[in-house]
KEDREN-117712 format. One line per field, with one value per residue (C-alpha): x, y, z; residue in three letters. Coordinates in Angstrom, 3 decimals. Layout:
east	c(X,...)
north	c(Y,...)
up	c(Z,...)
residu	c(ALA,...)
***
This chain:
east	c(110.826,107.298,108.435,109.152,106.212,104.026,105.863,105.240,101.820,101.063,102.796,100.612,97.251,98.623,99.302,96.009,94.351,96.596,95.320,91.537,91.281,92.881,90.278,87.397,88.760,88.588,86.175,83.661,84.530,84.072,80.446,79.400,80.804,79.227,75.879,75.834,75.103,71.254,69.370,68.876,72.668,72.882,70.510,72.030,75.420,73.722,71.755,74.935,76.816,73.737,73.839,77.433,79.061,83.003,84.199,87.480,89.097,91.749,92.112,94.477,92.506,89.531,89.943,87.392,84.989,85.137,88.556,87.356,85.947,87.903,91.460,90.015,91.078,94.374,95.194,93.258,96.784,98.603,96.872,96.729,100.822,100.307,98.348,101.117,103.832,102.254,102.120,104.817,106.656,104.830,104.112,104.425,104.377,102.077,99.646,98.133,94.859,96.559,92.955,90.415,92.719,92.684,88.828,88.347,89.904,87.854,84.714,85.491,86.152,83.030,81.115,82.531,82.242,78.528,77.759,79.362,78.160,75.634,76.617,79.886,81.149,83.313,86.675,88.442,91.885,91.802,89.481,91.963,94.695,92.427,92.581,95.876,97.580,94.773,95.641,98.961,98.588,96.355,99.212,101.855,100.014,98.630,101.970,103.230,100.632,100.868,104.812,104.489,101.728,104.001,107.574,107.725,105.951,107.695,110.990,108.980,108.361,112.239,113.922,110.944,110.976,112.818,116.231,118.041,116.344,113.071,113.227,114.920,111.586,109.604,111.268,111.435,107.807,107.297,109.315,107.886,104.646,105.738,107.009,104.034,102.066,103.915,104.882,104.151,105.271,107.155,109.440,110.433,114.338,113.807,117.718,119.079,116.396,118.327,121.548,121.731,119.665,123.403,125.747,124.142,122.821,125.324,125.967,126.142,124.376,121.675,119.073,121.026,118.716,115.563,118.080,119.159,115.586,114.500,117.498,116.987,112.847,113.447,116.117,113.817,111.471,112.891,114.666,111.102,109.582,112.735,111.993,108.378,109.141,110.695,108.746,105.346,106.444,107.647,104.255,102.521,104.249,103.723,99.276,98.931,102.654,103.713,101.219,100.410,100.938,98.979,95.580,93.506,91.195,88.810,88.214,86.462,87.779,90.654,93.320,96.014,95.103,94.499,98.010,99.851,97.859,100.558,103.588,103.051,99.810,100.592,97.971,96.888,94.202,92.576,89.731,90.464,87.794,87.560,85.807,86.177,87.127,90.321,92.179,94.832,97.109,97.898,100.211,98.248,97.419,98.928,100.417,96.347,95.239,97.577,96.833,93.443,92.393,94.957,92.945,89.484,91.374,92.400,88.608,88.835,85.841,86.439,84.028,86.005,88.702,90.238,87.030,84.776,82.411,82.537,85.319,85.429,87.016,88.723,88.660,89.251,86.735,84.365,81.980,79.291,80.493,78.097,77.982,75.641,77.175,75.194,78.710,77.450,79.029,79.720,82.041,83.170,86.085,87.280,90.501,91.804,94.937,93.996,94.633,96.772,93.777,89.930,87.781,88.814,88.321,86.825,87.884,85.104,84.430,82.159,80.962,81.335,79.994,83.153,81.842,81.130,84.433,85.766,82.561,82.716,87.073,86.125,83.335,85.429,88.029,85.371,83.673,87.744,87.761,90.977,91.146,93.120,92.643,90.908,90.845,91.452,90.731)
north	c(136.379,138.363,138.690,135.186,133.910,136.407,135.315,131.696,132.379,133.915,130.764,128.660,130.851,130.422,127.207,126.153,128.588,126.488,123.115,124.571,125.916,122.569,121.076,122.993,122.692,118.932,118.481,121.087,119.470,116.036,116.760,118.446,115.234,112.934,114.865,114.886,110.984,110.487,107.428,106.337,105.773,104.597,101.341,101.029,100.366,98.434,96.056,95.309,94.388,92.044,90.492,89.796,86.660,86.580,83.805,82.334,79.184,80.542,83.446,85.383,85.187,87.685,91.012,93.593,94.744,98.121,98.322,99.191,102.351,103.173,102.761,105.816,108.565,107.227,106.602,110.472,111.498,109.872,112.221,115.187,114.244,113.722,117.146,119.237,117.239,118.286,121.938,122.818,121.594,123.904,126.871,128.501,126.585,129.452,128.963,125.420,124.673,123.841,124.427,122.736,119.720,119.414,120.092,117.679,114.596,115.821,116.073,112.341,110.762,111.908,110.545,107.506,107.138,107.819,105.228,102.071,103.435,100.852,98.466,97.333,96.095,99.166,99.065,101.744,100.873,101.647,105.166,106.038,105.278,107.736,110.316,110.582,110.590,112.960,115.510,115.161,115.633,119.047,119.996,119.681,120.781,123.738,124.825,124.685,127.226,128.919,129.427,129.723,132.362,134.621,134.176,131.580,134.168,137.173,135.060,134.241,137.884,139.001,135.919,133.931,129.812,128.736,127.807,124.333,123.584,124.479,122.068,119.393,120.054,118.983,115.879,114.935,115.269,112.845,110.652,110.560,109.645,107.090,105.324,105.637,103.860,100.863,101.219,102.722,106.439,106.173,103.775,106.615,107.695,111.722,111.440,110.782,113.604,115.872,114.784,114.768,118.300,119.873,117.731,117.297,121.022,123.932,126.704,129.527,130.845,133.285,134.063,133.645,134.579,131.766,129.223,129.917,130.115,126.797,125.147,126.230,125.280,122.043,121.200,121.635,119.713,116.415,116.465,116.426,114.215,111.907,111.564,111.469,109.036,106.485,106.953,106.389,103.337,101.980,102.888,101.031,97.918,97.806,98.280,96.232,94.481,94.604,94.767,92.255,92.670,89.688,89.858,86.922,86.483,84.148,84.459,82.634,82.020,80.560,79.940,79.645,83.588,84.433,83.715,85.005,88.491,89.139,87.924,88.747,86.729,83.290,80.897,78.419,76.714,76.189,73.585,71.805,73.791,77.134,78.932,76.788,78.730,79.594,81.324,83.290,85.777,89.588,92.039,94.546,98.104,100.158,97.164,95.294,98.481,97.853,94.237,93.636,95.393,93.317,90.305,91.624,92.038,88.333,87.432,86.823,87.421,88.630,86.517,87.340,89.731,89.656,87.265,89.804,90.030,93.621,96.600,100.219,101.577,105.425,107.419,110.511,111.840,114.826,115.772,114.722,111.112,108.230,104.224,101.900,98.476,98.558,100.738,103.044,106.205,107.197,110.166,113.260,115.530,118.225,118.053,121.626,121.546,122.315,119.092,120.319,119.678,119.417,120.059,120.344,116.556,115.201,111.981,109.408,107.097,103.589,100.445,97.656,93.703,92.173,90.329,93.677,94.775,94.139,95.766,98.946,99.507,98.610,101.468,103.876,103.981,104.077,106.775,108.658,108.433,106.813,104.107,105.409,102.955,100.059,99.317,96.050,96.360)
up	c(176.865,176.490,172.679,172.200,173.879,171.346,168.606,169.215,169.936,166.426,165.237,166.839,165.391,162.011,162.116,163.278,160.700,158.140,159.548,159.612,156.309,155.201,156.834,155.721,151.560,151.705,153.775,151.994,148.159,149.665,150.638,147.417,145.624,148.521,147.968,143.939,144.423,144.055,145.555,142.263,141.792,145.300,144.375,141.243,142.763,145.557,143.188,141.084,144.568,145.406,142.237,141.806,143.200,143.549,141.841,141.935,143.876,145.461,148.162,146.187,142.674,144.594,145.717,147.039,145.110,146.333,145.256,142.068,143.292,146.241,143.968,141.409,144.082,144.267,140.232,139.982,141.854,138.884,136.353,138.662,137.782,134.096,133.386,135.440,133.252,130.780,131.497,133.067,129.440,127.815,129.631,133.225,136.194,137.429,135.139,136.033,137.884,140.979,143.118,140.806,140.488,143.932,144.369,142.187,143.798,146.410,144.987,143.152,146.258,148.238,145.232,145.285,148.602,148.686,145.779,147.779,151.475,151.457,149.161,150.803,153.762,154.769,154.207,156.644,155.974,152.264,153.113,155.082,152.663,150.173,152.557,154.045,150.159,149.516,152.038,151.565,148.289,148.938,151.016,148.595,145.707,147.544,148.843,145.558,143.851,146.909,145.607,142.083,142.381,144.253,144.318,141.282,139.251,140.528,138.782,135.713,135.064,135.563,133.609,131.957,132.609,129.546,131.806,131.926,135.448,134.233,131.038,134.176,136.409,133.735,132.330,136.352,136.555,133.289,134.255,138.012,135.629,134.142,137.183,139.100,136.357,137.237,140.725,144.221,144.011,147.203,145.584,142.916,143.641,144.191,145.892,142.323,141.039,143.719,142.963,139.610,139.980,141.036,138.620,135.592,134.346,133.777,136.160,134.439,131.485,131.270,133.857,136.669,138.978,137.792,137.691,141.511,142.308,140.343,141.828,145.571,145.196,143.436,145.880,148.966,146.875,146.256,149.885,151.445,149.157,149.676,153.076,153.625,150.493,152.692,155.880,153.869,152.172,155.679,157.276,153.731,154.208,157.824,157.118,154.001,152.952,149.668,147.116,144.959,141.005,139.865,138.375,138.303,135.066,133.886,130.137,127.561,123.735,121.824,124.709,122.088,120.805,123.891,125.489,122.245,122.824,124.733,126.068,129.807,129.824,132.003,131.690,134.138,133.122,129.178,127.789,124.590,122.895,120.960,123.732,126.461,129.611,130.351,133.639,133.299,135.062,133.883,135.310,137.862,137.376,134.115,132.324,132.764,130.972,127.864,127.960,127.978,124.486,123.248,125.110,123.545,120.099,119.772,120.447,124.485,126.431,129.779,132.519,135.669,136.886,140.484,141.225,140.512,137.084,136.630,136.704,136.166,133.607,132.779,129.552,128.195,125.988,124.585,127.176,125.507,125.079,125.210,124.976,124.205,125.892,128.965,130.250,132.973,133.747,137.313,137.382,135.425,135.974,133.485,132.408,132.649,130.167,126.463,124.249,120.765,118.455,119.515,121.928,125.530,127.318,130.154,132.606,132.796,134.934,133.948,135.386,132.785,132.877,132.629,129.763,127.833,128.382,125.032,123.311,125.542,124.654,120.854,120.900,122.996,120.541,117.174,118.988,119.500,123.180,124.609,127.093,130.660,133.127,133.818,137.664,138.267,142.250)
residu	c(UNK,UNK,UNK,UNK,UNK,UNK,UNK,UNK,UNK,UNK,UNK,UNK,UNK,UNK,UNK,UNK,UNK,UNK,UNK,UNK,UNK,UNK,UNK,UNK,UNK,UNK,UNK,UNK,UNK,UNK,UNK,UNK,UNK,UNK,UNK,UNK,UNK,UNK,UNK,UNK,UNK,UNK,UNK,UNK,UNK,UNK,UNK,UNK,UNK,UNK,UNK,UNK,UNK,UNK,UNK,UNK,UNK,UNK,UNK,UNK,UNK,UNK,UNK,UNK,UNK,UNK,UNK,UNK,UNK,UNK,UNK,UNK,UNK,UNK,UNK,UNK,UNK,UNK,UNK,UNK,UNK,UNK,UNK,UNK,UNK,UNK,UNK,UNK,UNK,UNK,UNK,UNK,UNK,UNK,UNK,UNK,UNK,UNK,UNK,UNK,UNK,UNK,UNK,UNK,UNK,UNK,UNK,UNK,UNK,UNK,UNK,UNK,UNK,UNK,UNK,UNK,UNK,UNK,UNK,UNK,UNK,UNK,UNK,UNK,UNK,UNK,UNK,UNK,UNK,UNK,UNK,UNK,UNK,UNK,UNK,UNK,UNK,UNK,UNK,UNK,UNK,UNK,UNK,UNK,UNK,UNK,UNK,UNK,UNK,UNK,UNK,UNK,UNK,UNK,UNK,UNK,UNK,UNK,UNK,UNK,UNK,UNK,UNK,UNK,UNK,UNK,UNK,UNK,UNK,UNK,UNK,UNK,UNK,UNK,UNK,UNK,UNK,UNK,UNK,UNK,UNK,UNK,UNK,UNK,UNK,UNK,UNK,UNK,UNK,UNK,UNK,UNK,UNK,UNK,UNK,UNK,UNK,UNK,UNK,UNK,UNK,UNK,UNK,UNK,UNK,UNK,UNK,UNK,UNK,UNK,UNK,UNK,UNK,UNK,UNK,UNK,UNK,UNK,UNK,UNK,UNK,UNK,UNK,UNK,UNK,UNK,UNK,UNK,UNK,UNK,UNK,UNK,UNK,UNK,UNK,UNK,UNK,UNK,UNK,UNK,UNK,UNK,UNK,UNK,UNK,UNK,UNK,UNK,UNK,UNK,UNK,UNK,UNK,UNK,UNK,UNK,UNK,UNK,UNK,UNK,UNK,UNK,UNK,UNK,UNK,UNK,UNK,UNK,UNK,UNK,UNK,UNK,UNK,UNK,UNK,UNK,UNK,UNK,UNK,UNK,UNK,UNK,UNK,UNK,UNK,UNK,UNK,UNK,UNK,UNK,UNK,UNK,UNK,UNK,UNK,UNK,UNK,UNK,UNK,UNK,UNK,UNK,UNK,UNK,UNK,UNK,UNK,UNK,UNK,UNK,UNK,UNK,UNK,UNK,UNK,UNK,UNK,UNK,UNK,UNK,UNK,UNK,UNK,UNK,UNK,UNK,UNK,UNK,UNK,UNK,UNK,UNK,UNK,UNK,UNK,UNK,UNK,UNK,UNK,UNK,UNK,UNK,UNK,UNK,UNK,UNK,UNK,UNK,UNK,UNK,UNK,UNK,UNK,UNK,UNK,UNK,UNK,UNK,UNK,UNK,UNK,UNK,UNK,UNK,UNK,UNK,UNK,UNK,UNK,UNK,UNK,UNK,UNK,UNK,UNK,UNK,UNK)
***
């Protein structure tokens, strides 16, 4: 009894170191990005919120401008995604930047958070939303280098990771990015990713031993993301219902060019006139992205979008990228991959008039920075 009891008491110590130190990483990048804000950039965003008047007739044409801040953190998970795709197809699962991805969602959300502090009405349900996905995205991102820098690698060095359930992590992990640019990532069936796990790749062949150890990780893998899967999409309907997928636009130029930019654009409303004003509806999230250079390209002016007349917009680009459209930039996170060709590329982050939209995607791409996201709240 005396030996159990000690046992669970060490249990209980660890545990709570686990939950501290936890604590203490998100916590401590949090505050270096919440403290990199100056009050210069504070009044900047503060003006531009004073200034700015929703527009749009009905409820569900506006949403919060904060959104277009507070919905970075949680699209940063999506390339924290894309980058490990990326590498684990190419080299060692070992080798990615496990920690400074993480510190950096940190550090990105405590700046955000300091820029709107003041400028918005605060919007608790969505901050908590950014932190919950972002600790348990520490969590499972942590445990995972945790693995892969011990027993992961230990395998690596007596087999290598060039097995069938290797290549299978990493197609699962593109194609788990590509989903999640269109739709919740709870939705995403890891059940099938489990199943077919055990029927589709061969048994034997060689290294025998990686492949039992890929299959037994990746197996414990999907069955926990399975289930906290469906328990976090349950608790995500219950706070906010299901989310809409409709972006509201107002837009001035040719309606007829404009709604044959593409075919997903639905039109409400359009003048008679060449630039008379026209309102429109786009596709949410990745597919507003592809759409809207199309939108610029066929002479559309953006005036509105979700109600609101400016957004923030993603790209990857040199370090040393700049603009000239008024754009400014509000973040900067290394990317920590190595691209094939050029010089190693950083994510940054921009507030953009609505109305200079089209001029700032036109110069990003002249300039050979590439468009990632626009958040459209």
């Amino acid at each position: 009894m005396k030996r159990k009891r000690k046992t669970l008491r060490i249990l209980a110590i660890a545990a709570l170191a686990l939950v501290l130190g936890l604590a203490a990483f998100c916590y401590g990048y949090y505050r270096e990005g919440y403290q990199s804000v100056t009050p210069v950039e504070r009044q900047a965003v503060e003006t531009s919120a004073k200034s700015a008047t929703p527009t749009g007739a009905l409820d569900q044409e506006v949403r919060k401008a904060s959104n277009a801040y507070l919905s970075v953190p949680e699209w940063f998970i999506v390339y924290i995604s894309d980058d490990y795709a990326s590498a684990i197809a190419q080299t060692a699962p070992s080798a990615f930047a496990y920690g400074a991805y993480l510190a950096d969602y940190w550090r990105l959300y405590g700046r955000l958070a300091a820029l709107i502090e003041n400028a918005y009405v605060p919007d608790s349900e969505y901050h908590t939303m950014v932190r919950v996905i972002g600790v348990s995205t520490t969590v499972e991102f942590g445990l995972k280098a945790f693995y892969e820098d011990t027993v992961g690698h230990l395998f690596e060095w007596i087999s290598g990771h060039a097995t069938p359930e290797d290549a299978y992590a990493a197609q699962v992990a593109r194609d788990y990015v590509t989903f999640i640019r269109l739709r919740p990532w709870y939705e995403f069936e890891f059940r099938k990713a489990l199943v077919d796990l055990w029927t589709t790749l061969p048994s034997g062949g060689n290294s025998l031993l990686r492949k039992a150890e890929r299959r037994a990780i990746l197996s414990a893998e999907y069955t926990v993301k399975w289930g906290y899967a469906a328990l976090i999409e349950w608790a995500t309907h219950e706070a906010f219902g299901v989310a809409d997928i409709d972006t509201y636009v107002r837009l001035s130029g040719n309606p007829e060019k404009i709604v044959n930019a593409d075919e997903r654009i639905r039109v409400l409303a359009a003048g008679t006139t060449a630039d008379a004003e026209t309102t429109a509806i786009i596709p949410r999230y990745q597919p507003f992205t592809d759409i809207a250079p199309k939108v610029a390209a066929a002479g559309g002016v953006f005036r509105s979008i979700a109600g609101q007349a400016f957004v923030t917009a993603g790209i990857l680009a040199p370090e040393g990228f700049r603009t000239t459209t008024g754009a400014i930039a509000i973040a900067s996170t290394p990317v920590h991959i190595d691209p094939p060709t050029g010089p190693r590329r950083h994510r940054l982050l921009y507030w953009v008039a609505a109305g200079k939209l089209g001029d700032f995607l036109s110069e990003t791409a002249k300039a050979g920075g590439t468009l990632e996201h626009i958040y459209d709240f």
